[in-house]
C-alpha positions in Angstrom: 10.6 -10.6 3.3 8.7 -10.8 0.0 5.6 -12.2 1.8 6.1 -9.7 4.3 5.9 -7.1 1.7 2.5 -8.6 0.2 0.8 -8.8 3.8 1.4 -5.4 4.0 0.6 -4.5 0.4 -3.0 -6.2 0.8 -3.4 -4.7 4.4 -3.0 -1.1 2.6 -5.4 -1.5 -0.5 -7.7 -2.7 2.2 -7.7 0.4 4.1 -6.9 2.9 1.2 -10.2 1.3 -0.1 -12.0 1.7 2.7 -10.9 5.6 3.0 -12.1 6.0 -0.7 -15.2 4.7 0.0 -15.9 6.7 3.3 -14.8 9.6 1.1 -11.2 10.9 3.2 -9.6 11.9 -0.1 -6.7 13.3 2.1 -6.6 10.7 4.0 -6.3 8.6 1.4 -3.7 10.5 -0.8 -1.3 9.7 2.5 -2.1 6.0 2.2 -1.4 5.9 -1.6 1.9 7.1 -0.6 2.9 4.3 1.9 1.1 1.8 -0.8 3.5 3.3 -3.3 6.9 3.3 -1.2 6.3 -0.8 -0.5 5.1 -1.5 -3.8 8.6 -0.4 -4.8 10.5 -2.3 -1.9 8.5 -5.2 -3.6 9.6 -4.6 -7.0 13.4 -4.1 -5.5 13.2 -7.3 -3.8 11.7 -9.3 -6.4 14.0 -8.1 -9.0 17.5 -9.2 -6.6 
């Protein structure tokens, strides 16, 4: 599950990253919502 969780985390920096840099601020604050929800499913799993 955890390295499910990091797949997913890189996958998302990757395309938040690539919305920053092709200037889809909207866009973008929607991804840094999704990269925020797993980054806490990963701190919940890694702290069980």
């Amino acid at each position: 599950m955890i390295t499910k969780l990091f797949l997913e985390i890189k996958n998302i920096f990757a395309e938040l990253a690539s919305t920053l840099i092709l200037g889809k601020n909207k866009d973008a604050a929607g991804i840094a919502m999704i990269l925020s929800e797993k980054t806490k499913a990963l701190a919940e799993e890694l702290g069980k």
